[in-house]
N, C-alpha and C positions, 0 to 999 in steps of 0.2 A: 800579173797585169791582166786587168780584165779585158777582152774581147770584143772588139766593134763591129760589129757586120752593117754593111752600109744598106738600107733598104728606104722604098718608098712608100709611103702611103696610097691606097687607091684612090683615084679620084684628085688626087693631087698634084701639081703640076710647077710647085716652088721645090726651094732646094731640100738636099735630102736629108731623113730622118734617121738616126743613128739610136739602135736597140744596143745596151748593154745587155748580155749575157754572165750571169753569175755562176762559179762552180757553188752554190752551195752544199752541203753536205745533203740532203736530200737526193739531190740529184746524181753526186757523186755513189751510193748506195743503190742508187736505180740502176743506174749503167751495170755496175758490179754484180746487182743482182739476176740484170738481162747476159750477162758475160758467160755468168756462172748456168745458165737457165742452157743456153745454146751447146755448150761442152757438156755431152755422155759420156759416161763409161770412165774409164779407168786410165791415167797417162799414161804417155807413150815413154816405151822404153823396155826393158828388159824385165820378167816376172821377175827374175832374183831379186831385183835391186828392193822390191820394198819391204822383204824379207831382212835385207843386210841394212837398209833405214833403221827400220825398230832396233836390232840389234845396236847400232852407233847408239842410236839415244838412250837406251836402259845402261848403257855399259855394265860398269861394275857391279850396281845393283843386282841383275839375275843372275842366277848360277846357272850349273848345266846339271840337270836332274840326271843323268846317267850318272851320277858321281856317286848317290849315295848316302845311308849315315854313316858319320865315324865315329857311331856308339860300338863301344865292345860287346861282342856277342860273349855270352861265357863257352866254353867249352865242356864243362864238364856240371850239370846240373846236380844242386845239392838238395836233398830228400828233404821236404818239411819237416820242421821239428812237432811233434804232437804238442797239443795243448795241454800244458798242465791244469791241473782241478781247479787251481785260483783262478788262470785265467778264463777257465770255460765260466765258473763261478763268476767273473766280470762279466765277462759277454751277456751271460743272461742276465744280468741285474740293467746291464743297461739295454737289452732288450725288452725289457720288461717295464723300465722308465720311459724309453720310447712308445711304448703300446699306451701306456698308461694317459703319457701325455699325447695322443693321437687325438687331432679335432675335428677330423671326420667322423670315426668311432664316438664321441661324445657328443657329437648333434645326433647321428644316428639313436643314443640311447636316449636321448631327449626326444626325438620323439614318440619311439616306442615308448617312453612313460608316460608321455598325453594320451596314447590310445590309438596313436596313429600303426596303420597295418604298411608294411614296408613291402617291397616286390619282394621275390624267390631270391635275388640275385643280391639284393642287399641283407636283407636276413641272413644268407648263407655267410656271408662276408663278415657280419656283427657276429653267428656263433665261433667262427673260425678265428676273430680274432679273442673272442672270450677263452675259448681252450687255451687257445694258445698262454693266454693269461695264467689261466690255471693251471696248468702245466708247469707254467714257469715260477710261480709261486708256491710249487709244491716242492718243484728241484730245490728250490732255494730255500724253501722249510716257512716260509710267510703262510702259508694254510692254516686254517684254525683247526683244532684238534677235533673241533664237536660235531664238522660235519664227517671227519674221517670213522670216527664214533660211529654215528649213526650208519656208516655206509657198510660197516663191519661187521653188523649179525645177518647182515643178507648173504653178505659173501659165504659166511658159517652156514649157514642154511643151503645155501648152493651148492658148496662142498659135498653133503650129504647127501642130495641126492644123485646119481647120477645122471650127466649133463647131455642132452640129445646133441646133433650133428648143430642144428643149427642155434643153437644156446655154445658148442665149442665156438662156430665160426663167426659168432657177434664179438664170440671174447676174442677172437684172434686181430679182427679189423679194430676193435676199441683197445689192443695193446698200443702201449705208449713206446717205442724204439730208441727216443733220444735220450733216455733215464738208463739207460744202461752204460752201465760207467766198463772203461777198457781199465783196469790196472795191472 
């Protein structure tokens, strides 16, 4: 029921003039939001209680983190088994597919065949990943024979003469490690 408040007009001296008041929703959000504006801080009551609030509402939902996993831990750690030669022989065929098909690596050689000069940091990145290539193409026996060839009368020749300190210690930093087979 809407609201009459009896009021008169100024200047007028007949009978009196009767203002309806409406709650409309506007106004009703004004009030609410002058309510809300005068109330600071935090209600009254006891700190606990808004700690034990959240709690009622997640119930079940949350756990209690002091609990834990209830994965089994093993007790007694079993030793890797070594790779056998097939499967080292996988690994690198398909690290070797992976390099291959690498498309960072192949813009990179794209534009070192336009002409374009690359920073230190990417150069060093484009040789490292080509060893690696070649490397892994040799473990795997993909290498062509003709440049093994070619690379074979120098070594003959180096053999002969005796090799200074740092002709040994080029050869030692350019030995390959991962080519040594354990059997």
């Amino acid at each position: 029921m809407t609201r009459k408040k009896r009021a008169r007009t100024v200047g007028s001296e007949g009978p009196a003039v009767y203002r309806e008041k409406s709650n409309s929703k506007v106004d009703v959000e004004t009030r609410e939001r002058q309510k809300a504006k005068k109330r600071k801080g935090l209600k009254s009551g006891s700190r606990h209680s808004a700690v034990e609030d959240n709690k009622q509402r997640n119930g079940g939902q949350k756990k209690d983190p002091r609990l834990g996993s209830k994965k089994l831990v093993p007790l007694i750690v079993e030793p890797k088994k070594p790779q056998t030669k097939q499967q080292r022989r996988l690994s690198a065929e398909q690290e070797l597919a992976m390099l291959e098909n690498d498309a960072q690596l192949m813009v990179l050689l794209d534009r070192i065949d336009a002409g374009e000069k690359l920073g230190s940091g990417l150069q060093k990145q484009v040789d490292l990943k080509l060893d690696r290539i070649e490397r892994l193409m040799k473990q795997l026996g993909l290498l062509d024979d003709v440049e093994e060839e070619a690379s074979a009368p120098v070594a003959k020749s180096a053999k002969s003469k005796p090799l200074s300190d740092d002709d040994l210690l080029a050869q030692f930093e350019n030995m390959d490690f991962d080519n040594f087979d354990k059997e």
